[in-house]
ZAMARGU-4260 file (C-alpha; in steps of 0.2 Angstrom, whole numbers, plus 5000, padded with zeros to 4 digits):
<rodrens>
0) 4393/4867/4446 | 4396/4885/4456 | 4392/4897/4442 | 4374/4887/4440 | 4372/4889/4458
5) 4376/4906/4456 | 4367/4910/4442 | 4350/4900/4450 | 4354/4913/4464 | 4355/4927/4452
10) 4342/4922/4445 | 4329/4922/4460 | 4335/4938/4466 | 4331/4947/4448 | 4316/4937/4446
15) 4308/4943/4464 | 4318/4957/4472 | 4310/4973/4468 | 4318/4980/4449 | 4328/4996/4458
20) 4335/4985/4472 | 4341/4971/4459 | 4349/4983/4449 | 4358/4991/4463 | 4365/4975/4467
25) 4371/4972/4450 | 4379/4987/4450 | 4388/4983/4470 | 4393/4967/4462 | 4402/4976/4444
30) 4409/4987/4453 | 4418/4977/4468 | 4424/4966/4452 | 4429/4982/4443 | 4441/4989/4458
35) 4446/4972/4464 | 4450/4962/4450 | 4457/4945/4451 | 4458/4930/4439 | 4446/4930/4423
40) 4438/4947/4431 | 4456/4955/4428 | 4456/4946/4410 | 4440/4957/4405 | 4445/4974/4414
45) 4461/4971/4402 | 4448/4966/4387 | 4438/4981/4393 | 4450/4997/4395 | 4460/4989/4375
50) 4444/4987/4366 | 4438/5006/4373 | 4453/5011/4366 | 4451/5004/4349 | 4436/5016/4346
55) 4444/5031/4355 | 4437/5029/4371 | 4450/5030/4388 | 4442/5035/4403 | 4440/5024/4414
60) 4423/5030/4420 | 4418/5022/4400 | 4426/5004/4406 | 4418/5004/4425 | 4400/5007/4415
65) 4405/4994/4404 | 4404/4983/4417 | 4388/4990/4426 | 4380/4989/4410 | 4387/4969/4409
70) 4378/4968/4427 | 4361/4974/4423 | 4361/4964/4405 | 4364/4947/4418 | 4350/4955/4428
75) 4340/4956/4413 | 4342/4940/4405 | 4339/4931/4421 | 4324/4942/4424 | 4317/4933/4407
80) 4308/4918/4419 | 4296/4928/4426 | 4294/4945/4418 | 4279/4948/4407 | 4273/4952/4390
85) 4266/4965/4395 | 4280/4972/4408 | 4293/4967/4394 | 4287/4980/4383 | 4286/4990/4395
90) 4303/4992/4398 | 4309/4990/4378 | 4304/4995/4363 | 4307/4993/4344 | 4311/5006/4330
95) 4312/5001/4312 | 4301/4988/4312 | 4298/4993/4292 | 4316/4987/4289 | 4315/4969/4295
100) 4299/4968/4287 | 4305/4972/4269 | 4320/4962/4271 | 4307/4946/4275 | 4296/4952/4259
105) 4311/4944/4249 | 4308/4929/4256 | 4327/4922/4258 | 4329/4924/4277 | 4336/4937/4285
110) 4352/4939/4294 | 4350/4948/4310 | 4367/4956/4314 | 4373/4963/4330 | 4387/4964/4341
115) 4390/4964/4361 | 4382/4980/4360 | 4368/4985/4376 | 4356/4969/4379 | 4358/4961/4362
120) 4349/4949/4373 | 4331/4957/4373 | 4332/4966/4355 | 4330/4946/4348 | 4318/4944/4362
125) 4308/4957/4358 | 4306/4954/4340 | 4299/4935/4346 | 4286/4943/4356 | 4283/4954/4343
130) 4278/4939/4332 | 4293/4937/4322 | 4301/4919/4319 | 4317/4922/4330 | 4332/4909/4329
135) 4347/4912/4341 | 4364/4905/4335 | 4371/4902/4353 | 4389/4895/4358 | 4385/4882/4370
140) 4393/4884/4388 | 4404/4871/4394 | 4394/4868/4411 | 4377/4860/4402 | 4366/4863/4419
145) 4371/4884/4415 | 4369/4881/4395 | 4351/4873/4399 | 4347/4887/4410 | 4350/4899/4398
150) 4343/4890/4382 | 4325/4887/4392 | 4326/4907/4396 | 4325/4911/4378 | 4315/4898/4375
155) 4301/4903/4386 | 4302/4918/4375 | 4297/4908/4361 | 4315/4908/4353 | 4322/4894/4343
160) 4340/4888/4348 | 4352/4885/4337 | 4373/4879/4343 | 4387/4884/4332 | 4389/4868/4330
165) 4376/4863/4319 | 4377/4877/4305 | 4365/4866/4292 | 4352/4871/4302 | 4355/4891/4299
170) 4350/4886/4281 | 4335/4876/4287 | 4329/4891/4296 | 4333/4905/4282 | 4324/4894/4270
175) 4310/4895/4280 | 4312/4914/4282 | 4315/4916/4297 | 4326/4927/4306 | 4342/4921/4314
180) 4352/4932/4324 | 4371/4933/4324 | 4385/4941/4335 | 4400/4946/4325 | 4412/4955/4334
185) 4419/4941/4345 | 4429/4933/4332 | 4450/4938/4331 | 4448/4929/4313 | 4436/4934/4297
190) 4435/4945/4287 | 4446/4964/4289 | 4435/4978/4291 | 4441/4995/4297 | 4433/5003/4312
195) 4437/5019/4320 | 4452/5019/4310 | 4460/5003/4317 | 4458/4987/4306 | 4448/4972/4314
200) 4440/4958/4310 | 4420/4955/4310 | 4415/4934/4310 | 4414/4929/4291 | 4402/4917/4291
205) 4383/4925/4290 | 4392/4935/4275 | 4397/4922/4266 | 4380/4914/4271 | 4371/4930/4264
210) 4381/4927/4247 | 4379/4911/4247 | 4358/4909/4250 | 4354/4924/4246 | 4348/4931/4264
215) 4347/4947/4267 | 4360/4957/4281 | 4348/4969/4293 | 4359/4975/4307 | 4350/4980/4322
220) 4355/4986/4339 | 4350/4989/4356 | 4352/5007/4366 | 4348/5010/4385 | 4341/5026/4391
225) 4354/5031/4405 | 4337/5041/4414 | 4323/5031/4409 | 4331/5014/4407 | 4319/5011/4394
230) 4328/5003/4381 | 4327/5005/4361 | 4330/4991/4347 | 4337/4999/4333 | 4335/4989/4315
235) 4342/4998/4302 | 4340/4996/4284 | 4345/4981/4276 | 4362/4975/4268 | 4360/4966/4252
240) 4375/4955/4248 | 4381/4956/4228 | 4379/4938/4224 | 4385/4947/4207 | 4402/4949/4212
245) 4417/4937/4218 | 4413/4931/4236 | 4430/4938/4243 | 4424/4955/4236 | 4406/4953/4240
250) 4408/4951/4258 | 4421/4962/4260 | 4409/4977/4255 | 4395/4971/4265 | 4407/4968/4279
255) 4415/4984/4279 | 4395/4995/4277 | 4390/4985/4294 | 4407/4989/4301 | 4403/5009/4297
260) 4386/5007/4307 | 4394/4996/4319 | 4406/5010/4323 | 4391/5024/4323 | 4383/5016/4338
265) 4400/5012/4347 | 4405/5030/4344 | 4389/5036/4352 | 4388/5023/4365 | 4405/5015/4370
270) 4398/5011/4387 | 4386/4998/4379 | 4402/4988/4372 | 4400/4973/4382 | 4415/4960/4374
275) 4422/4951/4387 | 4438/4948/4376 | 4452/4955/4368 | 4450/4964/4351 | 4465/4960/4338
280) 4469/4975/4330 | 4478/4971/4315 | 4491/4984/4304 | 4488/4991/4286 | 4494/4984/4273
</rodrens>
């Protein structure tokens, strides 16, 4: 019941503090959390400084900006109750637009892929704004006060929620050609890909969905102007799984040419690497 109190609190303050002062505060907060880590705070420094390092990154000026960069994407969420259409595309825009809209031409669905890149958050967001059908597959938080809060956020935004827990309902949605939006760098289980030369694991499932129905992969991502703060979704050209080929062997490829952009963005911009958690690096074989 404390981390809804304190997200309600969160979320007044970025809803009616003035944007630079709420931002500001975010930033106080990261970095108190960031030099006097204790309990699950030290458990993501830990995640932060080992996942940096799987891309090649080890200052520790890229892992303090890792969690500023957390703090303003909770600021940003929260902010979602009262900000505007108009003020929201003030702040973001979209790039590639073409790409999504050829992948929906096919008429199977498309698999929006992403990772905890920047405000993954808002790049959905803006794409429902935008006019796009726009499903979120979410895990449900344990607290349901906090899970409701967040679901009716994105909601107001006119996105459709969707639990891990009821998958059926990806289909029903890619059917309907819509877009469904996944995160899948979280999981320590899947399928191996190699990025920045270390071998990891990306989450399976929309893959083998892909195969399986036919949708089509468009990986997208969402950049921050460090001067601006305007930020930028990114949708690249589409992935097309080879319903041709053995599933193993048909995912793999997929998997592996998302990984390569994936790694592109990371490389550029490790400060927008937001997992919380603990990437398995796994050896060659």
């Amino acid at each position: 019941m404390l981390t809804f109190i304190l997200y309600k609190l969160g979320e007044f303050l970025a809803c009616y503090l003035p944007s630079k002062l709420a931002y500001w505060i975010a930033e106080k907060i990261a970095d108190f959390f960031f030099v006097f880590s204790f309990g699950k705070y030290k458990t993501y420094k830990e995640a932060v400084f080992h996942n940096l390092a799987i891309i090649g990154f080890k200052d520790k000026t890229y892992a303090r900006d890792v969690f500023r960069n957390f703090a303003r994407y909770i600021r940003e969420f929260l902010w979602l109750g009262r900000i505007s259409k108009r003020r929201f595309f003030r702040e973001a825009s979209l790039v590639g637009i073409e790409n999504l809209d050829a992948a929906l031409k096919k008429e199977r669905g498309v698999l929006l892929l992403s990772c905890h890149f920047g405000n993954w958050e808002w790049g959905g967001i803006a794409l429902s704004l935008w006019g796009y059908k726009m499903c979120f597959l979410v895990r449900p938080h344990t607290n349901v006060y906090t899970n409701d809060l967040f679901n009716n956020l994105r909601r107001k935004k006119g996105v459709e929620i969707i639990p891990t827990t009821n998958l059926k309902q990806v289909i029903v949605a890619l059917r309907n050609n819509k877009v469904v939006a996944f995160l899948v760098d979280e999981a320590n289980e899947g399928i191996k890909v190699k990025l920045c030369n270390k071998i990891i694991t990306l989450a399976s499932g929309p893959f083998k969905i892909a195969w399986k129905y036919g949708a089509i992969i468009s990986p997208a991502f969402m950049i921050k102007d460090k001067k601006t703060g305007i930020q930028r979704g990114i949708i690249e050209p589409p992935i097309e799984v080879d319903s041709k080929l053995k599933m193993q062997e048909s995912i793999k490829i997929a998997a592996q040419k998302f990984a390569k952009i994936m790694e592109n963005y990371l490389s550029f911009y490790p400060d927008h690497w937001l997992l919380l958690k603990k990437k398995k690096v796994y050896s060659y074989r």
